[in-house]
mmCIF file of the N, C-alpha and C atoms, coordinates in Angstrom:
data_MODEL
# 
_entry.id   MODEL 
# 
loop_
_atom_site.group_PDB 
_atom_site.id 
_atom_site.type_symbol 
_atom_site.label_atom_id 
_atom_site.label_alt_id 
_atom_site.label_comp_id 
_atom_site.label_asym_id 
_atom_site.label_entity_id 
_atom_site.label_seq_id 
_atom_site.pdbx_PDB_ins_code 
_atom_site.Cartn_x 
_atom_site.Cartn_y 
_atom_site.Cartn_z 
_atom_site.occupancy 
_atom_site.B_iso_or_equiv 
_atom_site.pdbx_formal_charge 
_atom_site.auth_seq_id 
_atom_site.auth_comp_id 
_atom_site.auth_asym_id 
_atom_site.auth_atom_id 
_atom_site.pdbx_PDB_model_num 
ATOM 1   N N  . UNK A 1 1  ? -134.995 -27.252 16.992 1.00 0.00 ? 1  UNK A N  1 
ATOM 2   C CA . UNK A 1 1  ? -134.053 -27.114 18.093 1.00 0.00 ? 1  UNK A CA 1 
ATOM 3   C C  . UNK A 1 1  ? -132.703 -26.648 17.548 1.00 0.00 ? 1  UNK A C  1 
ATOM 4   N N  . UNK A 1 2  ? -132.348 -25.439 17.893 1.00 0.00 ? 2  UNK A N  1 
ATOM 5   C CA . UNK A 1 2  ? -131.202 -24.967 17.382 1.00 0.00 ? 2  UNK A CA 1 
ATOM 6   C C  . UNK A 1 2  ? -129.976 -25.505 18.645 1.00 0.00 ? 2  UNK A C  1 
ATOM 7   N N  . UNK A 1 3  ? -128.830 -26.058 17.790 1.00 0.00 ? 3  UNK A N  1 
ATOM 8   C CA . UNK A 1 3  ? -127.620 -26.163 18.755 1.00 0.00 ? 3  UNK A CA 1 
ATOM 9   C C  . UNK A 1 3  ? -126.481 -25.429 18.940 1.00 0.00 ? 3  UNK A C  1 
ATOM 10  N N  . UNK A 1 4  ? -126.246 -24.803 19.655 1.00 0.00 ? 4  UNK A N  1 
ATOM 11  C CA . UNK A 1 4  ? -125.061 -24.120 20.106 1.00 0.00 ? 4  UNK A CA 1 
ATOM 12  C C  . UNK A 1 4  ? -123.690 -24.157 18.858 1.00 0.00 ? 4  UNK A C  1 
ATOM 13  N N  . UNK A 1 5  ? -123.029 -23.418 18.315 1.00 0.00 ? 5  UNK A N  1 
ATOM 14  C CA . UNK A 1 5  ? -121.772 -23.731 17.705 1.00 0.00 ? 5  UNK A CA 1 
ATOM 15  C C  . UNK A 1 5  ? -120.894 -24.216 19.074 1.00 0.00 ? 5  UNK A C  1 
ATOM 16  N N  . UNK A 1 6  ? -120.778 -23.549 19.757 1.00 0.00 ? 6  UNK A N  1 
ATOM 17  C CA . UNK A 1 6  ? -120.050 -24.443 21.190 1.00 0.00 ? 6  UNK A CA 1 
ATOM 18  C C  . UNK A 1 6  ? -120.410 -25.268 21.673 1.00 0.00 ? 6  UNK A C  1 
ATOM 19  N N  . UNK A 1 7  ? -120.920 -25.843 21.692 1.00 0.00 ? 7  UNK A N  1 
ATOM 20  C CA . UNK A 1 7  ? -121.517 -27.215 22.051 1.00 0.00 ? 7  UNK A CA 1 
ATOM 21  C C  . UNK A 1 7  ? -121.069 -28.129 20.962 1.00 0.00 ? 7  UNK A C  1 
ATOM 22  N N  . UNK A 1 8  ? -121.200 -27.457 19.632 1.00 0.00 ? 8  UNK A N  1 
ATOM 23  C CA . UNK A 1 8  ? -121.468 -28.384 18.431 1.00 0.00 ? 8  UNK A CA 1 
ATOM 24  C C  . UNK A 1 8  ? -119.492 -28.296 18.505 1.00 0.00 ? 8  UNK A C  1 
ATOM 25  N N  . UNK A 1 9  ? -118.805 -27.215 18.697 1.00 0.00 ? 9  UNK A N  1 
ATOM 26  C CA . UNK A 1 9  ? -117.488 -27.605 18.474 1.00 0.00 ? 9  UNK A CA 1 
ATOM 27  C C  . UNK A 1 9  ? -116.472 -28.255 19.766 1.00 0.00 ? 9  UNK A C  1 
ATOM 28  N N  . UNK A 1 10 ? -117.874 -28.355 20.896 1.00 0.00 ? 10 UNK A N  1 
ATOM 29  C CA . UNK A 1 10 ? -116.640 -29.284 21.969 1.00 0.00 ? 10 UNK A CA 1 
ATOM 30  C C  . UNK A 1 10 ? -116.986 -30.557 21.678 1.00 0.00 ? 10 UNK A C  1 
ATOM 31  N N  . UNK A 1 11 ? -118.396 -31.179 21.142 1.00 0.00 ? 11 UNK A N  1 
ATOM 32  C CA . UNK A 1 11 ? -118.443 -32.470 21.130 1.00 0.00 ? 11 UNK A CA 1 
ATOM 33  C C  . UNK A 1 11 ? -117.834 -32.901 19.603 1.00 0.00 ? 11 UNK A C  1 
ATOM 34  N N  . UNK A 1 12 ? -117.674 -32.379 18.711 1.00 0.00 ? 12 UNK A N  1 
ATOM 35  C CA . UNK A 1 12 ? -116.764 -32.481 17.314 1.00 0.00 ? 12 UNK A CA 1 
ATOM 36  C C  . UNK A 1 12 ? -115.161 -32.978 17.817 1.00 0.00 ? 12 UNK A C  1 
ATOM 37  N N  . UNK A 1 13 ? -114.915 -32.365 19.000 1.00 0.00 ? 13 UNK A N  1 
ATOM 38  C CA . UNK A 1 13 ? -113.546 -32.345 19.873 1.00 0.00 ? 13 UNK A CA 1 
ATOM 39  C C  . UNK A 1 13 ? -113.049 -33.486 20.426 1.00 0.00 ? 13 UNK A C  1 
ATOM 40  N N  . UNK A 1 14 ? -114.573 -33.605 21.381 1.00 0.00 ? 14 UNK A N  1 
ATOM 41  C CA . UNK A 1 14 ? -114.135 -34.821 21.944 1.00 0.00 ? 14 UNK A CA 1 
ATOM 42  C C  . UNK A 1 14 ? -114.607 -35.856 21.310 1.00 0.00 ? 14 UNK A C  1 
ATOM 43  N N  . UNK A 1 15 ? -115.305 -36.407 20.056 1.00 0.00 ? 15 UNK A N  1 
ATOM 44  C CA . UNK A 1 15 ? -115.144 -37.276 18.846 1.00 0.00 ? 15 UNK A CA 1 
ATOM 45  C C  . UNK A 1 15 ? -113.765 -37.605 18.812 1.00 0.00 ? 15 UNK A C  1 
ATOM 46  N N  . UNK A 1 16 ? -113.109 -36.460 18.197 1.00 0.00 ? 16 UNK A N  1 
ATOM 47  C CA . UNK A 1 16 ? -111.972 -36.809 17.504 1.00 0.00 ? 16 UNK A CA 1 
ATOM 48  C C  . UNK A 1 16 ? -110.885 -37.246 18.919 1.00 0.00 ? 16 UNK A C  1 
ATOM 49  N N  . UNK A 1 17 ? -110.649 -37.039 19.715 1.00 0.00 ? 17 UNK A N  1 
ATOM 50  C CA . UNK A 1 17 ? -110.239 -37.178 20.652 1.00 0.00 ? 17 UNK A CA 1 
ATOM 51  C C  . UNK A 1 17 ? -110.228 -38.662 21.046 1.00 0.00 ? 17 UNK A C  1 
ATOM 52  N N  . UNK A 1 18 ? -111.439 -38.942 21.350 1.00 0.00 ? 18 UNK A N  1 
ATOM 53  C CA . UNK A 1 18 ? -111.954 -40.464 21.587 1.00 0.00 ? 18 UNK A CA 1 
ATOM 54  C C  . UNK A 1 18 ? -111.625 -41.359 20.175 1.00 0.00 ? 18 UNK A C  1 
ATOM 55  N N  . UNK A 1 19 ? -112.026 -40.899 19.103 1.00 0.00 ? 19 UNK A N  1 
ATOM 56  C CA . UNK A 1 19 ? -111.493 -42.121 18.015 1.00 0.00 ? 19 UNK A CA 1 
ATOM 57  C C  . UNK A 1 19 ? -109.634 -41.769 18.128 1.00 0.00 ? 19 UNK A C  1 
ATOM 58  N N  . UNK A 1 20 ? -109.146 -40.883 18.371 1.00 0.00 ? 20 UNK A N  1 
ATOM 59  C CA . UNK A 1 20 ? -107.423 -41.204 18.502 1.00 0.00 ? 20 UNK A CA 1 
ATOM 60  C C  . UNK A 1 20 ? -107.120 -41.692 18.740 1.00 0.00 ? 20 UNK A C  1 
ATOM 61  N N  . UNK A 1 21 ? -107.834 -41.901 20.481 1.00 0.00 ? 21 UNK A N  1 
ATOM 62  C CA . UNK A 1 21 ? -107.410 -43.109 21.240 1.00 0.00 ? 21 UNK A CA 1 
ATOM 63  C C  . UNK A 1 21 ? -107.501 -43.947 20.707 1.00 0.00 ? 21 UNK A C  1 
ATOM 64  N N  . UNK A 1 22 ? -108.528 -44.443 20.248 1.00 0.00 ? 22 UNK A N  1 
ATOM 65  C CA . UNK A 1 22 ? -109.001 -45.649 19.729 1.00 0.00 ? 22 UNK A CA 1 
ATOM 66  C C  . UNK A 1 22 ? -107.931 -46.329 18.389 1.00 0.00 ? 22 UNK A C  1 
ATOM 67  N N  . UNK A 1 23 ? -107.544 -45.141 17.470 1.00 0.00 ? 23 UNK A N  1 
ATOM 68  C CA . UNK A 1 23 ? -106.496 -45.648 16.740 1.00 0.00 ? 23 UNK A CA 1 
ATOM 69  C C  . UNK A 1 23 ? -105.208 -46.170 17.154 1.00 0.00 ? 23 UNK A C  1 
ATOM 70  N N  . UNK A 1 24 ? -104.947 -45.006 18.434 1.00 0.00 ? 24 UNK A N  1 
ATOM 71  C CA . UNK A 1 24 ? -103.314 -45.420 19.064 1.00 0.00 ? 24 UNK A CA 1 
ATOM 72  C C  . UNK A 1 24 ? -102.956 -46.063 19.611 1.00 0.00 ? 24 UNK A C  1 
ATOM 73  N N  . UNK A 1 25 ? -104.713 -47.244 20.634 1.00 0.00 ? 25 UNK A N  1 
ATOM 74  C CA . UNK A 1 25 ? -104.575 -48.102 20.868 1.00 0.00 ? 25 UNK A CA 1 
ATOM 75  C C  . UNK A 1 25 ? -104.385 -49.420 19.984 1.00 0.00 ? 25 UNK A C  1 
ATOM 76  N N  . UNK A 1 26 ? -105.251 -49.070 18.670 1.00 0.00 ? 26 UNK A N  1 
ATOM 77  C CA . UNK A 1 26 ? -105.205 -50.276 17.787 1.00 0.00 ? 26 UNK A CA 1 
ATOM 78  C C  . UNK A 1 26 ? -103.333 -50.363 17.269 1.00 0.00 ? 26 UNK A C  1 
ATOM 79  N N  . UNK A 1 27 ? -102.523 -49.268 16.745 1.00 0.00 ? 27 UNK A N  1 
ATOM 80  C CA . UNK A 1 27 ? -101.295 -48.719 16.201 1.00 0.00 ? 27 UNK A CA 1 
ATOM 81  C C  . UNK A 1 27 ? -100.366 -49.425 17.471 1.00 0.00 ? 27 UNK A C  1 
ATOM 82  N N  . UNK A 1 28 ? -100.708 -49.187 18.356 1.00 0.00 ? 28 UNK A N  1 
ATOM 83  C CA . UNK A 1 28 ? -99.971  -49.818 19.600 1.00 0.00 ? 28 UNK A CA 1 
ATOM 84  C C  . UNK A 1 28 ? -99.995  -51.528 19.672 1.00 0.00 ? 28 UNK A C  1 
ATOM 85  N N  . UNK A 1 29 ? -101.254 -51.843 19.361 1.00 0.00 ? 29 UNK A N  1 
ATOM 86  C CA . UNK A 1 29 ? -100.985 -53.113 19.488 1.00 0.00 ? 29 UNK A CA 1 
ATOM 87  C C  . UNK A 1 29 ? -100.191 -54.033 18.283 1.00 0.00 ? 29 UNK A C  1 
ATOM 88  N N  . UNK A 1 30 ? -100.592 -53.298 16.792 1.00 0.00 ? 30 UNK A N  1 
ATOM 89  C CA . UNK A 1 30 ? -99.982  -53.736 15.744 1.00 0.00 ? 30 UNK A CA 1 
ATOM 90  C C  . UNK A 1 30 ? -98.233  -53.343 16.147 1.00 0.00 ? 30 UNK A C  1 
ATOM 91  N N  . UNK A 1 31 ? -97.784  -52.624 16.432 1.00 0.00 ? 31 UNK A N  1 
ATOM 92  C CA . UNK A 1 31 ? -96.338  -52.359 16.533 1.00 0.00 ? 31 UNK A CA 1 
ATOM 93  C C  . UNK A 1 31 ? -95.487  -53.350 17.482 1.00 0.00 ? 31 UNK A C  1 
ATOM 94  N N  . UNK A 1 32 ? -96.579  -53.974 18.494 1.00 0.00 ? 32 UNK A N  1 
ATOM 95  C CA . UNK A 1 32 ? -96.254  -54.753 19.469 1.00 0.00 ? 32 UNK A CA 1 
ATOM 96  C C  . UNK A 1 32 ? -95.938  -55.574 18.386 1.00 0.00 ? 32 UNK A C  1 
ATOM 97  N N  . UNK A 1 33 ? -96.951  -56.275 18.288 1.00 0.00 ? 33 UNK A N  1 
ATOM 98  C CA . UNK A 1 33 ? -97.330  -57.370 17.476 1.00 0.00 ? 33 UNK A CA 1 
ATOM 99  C C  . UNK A 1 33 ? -96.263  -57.631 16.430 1.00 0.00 ? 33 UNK A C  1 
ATOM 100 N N  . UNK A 1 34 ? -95.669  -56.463 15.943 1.00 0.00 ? 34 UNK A N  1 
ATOM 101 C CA . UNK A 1 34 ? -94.777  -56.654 14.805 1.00 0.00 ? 34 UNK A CA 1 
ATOM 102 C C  . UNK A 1 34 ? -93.822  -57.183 15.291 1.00 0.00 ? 34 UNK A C  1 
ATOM 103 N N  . UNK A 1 35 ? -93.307  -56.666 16.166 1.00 0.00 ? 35 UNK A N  1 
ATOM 104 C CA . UNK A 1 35 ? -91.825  -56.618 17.066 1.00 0.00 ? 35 UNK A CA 1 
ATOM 105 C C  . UNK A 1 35 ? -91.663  -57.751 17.574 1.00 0.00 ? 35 UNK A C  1 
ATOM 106 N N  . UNK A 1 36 ? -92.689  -58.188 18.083 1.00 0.00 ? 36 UNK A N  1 
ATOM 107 C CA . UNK A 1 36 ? -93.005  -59.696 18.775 1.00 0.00 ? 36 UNK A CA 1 
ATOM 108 C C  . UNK A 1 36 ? -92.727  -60.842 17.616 1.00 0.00 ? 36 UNK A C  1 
ATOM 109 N N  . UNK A 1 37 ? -93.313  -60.486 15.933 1.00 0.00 ? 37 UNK A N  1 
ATOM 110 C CA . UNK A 1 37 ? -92.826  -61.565 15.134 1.00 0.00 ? 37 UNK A CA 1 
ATOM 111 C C  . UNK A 1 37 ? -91.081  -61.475 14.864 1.00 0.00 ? 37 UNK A C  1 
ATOM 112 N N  . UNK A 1 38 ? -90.206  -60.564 15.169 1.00 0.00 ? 38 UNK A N  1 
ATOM 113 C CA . UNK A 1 38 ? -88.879  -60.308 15.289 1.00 0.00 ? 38 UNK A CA 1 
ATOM 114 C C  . UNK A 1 38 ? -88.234  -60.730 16.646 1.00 0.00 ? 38 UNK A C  1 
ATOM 115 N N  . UNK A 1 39 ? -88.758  -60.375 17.622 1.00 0.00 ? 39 UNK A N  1 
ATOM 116 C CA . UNK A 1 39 ? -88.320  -60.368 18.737 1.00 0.00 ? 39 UNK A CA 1 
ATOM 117 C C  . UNK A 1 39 ? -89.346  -61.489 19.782 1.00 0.00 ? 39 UNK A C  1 
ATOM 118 N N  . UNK A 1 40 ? -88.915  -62.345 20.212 1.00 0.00 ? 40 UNK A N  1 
ATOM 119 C CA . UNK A 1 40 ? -89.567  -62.956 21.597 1.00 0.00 ? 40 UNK A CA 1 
ATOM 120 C C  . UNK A 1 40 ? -90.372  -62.091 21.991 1.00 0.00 ? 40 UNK A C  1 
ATOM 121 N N  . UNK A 1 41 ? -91.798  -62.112 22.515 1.00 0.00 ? 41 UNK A N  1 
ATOM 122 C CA . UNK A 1 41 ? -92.532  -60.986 23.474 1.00 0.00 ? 41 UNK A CA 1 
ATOM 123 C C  . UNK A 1 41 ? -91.639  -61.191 25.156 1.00 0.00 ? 41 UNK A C  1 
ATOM 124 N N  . UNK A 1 42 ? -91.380  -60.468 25.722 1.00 0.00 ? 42 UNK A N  1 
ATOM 125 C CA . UNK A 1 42 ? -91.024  -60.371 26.865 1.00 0.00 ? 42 UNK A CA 1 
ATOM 126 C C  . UNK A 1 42 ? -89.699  -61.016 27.282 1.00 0.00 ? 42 UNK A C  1 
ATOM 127 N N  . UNK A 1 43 ? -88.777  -60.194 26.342 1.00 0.00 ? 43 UNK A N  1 
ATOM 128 C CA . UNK A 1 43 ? -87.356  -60.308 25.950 1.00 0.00 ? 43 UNK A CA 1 
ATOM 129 C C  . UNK A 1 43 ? -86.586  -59.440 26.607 1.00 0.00 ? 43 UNK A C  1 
ATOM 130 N N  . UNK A 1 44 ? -87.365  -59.149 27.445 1.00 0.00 ? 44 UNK A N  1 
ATOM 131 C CA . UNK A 1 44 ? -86.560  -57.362 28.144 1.00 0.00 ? 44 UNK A CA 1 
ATOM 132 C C  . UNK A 1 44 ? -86.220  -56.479 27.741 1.00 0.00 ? 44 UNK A C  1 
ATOM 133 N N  . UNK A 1 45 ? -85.113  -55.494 28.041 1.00 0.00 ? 45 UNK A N  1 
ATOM 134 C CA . UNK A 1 45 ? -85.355  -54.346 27.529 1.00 0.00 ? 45 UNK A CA 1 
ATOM 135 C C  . UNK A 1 45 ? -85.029  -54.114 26.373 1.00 0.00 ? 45 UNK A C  1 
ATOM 136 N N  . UNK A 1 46 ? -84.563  -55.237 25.513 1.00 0.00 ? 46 UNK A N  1 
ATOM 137 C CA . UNK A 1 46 ? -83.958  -54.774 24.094 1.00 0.00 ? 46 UNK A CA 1 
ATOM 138 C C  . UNK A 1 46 ? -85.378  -54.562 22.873 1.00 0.00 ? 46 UNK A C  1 
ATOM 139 N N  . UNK A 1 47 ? -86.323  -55.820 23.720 1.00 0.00 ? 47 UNK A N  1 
ATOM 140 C CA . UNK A 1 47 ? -87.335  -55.478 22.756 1.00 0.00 ? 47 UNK A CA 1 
ATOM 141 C C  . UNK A 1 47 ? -88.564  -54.364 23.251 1.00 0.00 ? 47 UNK A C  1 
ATOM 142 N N  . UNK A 1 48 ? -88.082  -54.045 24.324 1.00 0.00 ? 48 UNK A N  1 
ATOM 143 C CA . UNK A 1 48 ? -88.925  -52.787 24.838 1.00 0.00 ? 48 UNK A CA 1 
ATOM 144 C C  . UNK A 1 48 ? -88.167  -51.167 24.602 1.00 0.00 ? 48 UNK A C  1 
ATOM 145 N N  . UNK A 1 49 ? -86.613  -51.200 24.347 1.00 0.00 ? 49 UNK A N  1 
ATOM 146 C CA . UNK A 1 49 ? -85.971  -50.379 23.716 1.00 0.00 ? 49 UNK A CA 1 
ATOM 147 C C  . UNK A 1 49 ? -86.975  -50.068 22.150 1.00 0.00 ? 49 UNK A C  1 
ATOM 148 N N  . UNK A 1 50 ? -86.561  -51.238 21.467 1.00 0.00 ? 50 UNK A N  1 
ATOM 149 C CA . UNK A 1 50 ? -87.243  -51.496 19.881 1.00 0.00 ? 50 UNK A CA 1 
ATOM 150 C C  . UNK A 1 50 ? -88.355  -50.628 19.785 1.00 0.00 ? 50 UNK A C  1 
ATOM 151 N N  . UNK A 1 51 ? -89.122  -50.986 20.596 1.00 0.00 ? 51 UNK A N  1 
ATOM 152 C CA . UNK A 1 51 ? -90.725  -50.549 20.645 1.00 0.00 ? 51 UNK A CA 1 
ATOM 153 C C  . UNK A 1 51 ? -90.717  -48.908 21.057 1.00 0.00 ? 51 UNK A C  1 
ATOM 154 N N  . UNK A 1 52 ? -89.983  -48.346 21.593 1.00 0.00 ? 52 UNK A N  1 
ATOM 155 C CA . UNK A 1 52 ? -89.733  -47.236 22.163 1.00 0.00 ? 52 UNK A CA 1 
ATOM 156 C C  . UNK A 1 52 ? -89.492  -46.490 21.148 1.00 0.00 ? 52 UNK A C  1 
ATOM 157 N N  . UNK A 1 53 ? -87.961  -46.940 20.116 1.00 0.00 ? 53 UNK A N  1 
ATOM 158 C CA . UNK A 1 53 ? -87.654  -45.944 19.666 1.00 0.00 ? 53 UNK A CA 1 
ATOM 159 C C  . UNK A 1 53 ? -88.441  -45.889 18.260 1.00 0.00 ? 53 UNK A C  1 
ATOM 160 N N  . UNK A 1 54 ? -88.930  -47.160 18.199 1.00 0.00 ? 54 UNK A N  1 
ATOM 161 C CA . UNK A 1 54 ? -89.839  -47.374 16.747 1.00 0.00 ? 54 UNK A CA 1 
ATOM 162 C C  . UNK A 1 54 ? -91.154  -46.211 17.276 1.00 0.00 ? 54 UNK A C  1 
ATOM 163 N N  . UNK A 1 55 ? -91.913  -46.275 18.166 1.00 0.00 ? 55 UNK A N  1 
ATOM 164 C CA . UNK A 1 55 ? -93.122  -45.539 18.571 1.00 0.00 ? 55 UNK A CA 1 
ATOM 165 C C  . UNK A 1 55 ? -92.562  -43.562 18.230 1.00 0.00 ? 55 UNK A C  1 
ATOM 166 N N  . UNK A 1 56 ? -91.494  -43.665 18.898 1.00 0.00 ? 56 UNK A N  1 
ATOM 167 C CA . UNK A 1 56 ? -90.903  -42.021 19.094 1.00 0.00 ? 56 UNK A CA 1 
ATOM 168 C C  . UNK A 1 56 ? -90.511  -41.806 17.586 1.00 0.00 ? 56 UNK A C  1 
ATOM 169 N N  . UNK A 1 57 ? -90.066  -42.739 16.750 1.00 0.00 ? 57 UNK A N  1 
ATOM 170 C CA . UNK A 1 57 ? -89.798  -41.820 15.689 1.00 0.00 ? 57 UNK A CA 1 
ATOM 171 C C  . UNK A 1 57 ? -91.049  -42.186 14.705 1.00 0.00 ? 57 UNK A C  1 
ATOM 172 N N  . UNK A 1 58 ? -91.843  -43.040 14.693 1.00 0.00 ? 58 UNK A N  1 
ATOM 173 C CA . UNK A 1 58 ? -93.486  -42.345 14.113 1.00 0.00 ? 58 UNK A CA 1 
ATOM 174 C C  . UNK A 1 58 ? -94.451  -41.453 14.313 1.00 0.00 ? 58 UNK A C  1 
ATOM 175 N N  . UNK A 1 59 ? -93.707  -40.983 15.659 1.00 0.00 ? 59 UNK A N  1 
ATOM 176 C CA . UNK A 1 59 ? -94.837  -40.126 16.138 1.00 0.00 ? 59 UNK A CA 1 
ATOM 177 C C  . UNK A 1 59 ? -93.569  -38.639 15.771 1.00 0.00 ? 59 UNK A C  1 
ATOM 178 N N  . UNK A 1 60 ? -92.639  -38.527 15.977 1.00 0.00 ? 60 UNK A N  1 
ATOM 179 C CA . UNK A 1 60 ? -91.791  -37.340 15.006 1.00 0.00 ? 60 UNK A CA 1 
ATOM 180 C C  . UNK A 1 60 ? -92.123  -37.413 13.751 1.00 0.00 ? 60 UNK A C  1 
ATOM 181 N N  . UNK A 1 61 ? -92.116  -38.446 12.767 1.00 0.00 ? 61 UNK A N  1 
ATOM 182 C CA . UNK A 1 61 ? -92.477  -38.065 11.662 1.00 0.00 ? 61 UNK A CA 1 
ATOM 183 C C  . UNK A 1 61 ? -93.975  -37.907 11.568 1.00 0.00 ? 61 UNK A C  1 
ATOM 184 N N  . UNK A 1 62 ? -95.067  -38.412 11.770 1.00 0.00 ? 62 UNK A N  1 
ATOM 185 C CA . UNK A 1 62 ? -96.790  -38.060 12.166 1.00 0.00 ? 62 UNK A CA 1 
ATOM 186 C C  . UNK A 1 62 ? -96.622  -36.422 12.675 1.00 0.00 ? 62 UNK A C  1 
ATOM 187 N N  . UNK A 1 63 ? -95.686  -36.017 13.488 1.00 0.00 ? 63 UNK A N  1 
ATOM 188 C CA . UNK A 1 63 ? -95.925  -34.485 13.893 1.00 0.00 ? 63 UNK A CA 1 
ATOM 189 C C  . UNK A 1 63 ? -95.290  -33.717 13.026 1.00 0.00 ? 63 UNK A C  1 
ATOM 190 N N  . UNK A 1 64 ? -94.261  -33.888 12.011 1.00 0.00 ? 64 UNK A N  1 
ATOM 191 C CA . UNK A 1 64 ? -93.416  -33.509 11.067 1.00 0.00 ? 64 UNK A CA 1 
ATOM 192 C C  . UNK A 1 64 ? -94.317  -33.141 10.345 1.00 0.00 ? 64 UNK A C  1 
ATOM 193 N N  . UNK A 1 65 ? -94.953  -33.826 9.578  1.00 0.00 ? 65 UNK A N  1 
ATOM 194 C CA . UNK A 1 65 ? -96.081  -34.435 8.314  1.00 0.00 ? 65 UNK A CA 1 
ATOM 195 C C  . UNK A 1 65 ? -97.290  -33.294 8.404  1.00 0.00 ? 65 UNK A C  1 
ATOM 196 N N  . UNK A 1 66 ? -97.868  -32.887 9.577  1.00 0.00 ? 66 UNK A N  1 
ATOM 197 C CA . UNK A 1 66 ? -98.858  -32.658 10.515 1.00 0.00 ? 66 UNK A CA 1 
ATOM 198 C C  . UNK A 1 66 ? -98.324  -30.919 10.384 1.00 0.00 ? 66 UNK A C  1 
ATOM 199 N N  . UNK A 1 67 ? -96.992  -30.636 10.499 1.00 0.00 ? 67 UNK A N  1 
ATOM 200 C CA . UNK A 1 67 ? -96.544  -29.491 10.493 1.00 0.00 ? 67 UNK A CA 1 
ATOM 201 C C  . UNK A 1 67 ? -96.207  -28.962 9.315  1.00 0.00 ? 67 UNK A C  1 
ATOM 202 N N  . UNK A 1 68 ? -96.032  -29.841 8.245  1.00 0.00 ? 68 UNK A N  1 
ATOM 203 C CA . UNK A 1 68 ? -95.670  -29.071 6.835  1.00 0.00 ? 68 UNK A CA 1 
ATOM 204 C C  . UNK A 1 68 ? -96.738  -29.258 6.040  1.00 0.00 ? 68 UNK A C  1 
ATOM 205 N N  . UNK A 1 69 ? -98.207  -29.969 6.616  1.00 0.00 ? 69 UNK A N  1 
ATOM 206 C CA . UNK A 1 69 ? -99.368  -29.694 6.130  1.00 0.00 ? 69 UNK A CA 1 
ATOM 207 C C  . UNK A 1 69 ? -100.001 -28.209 6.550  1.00 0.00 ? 69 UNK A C  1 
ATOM 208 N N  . UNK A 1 70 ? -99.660  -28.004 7.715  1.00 0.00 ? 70 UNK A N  1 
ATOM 209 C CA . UNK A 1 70 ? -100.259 -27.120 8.257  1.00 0.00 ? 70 UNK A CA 1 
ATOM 210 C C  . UNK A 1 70 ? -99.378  -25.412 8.029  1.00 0.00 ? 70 UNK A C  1 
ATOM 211 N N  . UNK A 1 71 ? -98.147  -25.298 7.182  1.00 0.00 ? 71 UNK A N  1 
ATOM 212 C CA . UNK A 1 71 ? -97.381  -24.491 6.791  1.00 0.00 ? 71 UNK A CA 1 
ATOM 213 C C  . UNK A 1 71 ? -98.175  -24.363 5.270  1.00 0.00 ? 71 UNK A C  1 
ATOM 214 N N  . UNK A 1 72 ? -97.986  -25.201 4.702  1.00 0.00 ? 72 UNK A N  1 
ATOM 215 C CA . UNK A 1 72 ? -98.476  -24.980 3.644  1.00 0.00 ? 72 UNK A CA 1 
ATOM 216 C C  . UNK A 1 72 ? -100.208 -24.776 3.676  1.00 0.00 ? 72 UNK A C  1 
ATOM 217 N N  . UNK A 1 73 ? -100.819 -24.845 4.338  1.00 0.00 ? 73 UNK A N  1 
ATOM 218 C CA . UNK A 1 73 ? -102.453 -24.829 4.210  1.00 0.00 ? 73 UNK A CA 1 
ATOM 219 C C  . UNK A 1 73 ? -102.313 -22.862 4.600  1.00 0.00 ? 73 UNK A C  1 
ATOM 220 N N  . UNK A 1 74 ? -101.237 -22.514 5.321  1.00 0.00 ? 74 UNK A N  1 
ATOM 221 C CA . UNK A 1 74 ? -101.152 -20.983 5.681  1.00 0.00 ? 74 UNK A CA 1 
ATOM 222 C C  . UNK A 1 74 ? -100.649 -20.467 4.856  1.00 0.00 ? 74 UNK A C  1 
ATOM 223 N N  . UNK A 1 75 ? -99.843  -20.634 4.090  1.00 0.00 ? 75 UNK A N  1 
ATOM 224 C CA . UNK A 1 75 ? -99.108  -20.375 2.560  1.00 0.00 ? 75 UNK A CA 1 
ATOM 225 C C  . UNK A 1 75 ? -100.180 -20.314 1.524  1.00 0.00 ? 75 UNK A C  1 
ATOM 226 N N  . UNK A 1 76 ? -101.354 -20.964 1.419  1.00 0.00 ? 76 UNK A N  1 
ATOM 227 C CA . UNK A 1 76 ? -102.180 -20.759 0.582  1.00 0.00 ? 76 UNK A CA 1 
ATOM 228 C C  . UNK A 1 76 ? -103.491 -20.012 1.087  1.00 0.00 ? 76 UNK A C  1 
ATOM 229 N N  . UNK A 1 77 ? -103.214 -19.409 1.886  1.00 0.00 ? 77 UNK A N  1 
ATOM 230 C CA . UNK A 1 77 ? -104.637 -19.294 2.864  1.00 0.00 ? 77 UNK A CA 1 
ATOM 231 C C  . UNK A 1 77 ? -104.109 -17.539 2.853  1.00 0.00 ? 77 UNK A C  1 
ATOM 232 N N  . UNK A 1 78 ? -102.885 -17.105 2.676  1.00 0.00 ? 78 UNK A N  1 
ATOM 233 C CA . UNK A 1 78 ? -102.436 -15.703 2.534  1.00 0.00 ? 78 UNK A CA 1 
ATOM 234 C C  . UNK A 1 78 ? -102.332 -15.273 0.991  1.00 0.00 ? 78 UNK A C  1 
ATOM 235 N N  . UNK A 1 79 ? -102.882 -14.208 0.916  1.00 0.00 ? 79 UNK A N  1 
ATOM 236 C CA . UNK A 1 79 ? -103.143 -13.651 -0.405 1.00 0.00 ? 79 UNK A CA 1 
ATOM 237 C C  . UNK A 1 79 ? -102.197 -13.489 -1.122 1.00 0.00 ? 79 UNK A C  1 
# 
């Protein structure tokens, strides 16, 4: 039974897709969790500020990281 490369590269897709979630839910709860041993859980907005700006600047540096891998993988990929 031969399988499709399209087939074989949307379900490769939605793999990775589905385990993301699965990490960003686990990453989400540890960050809570952290904040919560610093902060009271349900402290209002100072510890929901916390969580905000802690989430936004891991995910700038994760897309940073993500972008100067992907500069350099084209830098070596040109003759």
């Amino acid at each position: 039974m031969e399988i499709k490369s399209s087939y074989l590269g949307t379900m490769i897709g939605l793999a990775t897709v589905a385990f993301g979630l699965l990490a960003a839910g686990a990453w989400n709860a540890f960050i809570k969790d952290l904040i919560g041993i610093f902060l009271q859980p349900g402290k209002g907005l100072w510890a929901e500020l916390l969580y905000a700006v802690l989430v936004t600047l891991l995910a700038i540096w994760v897309i940073g990281a993500l972008g100067r891998l992907a500069a350099a993988q084209e830098r070596q990929s040109k003759p």
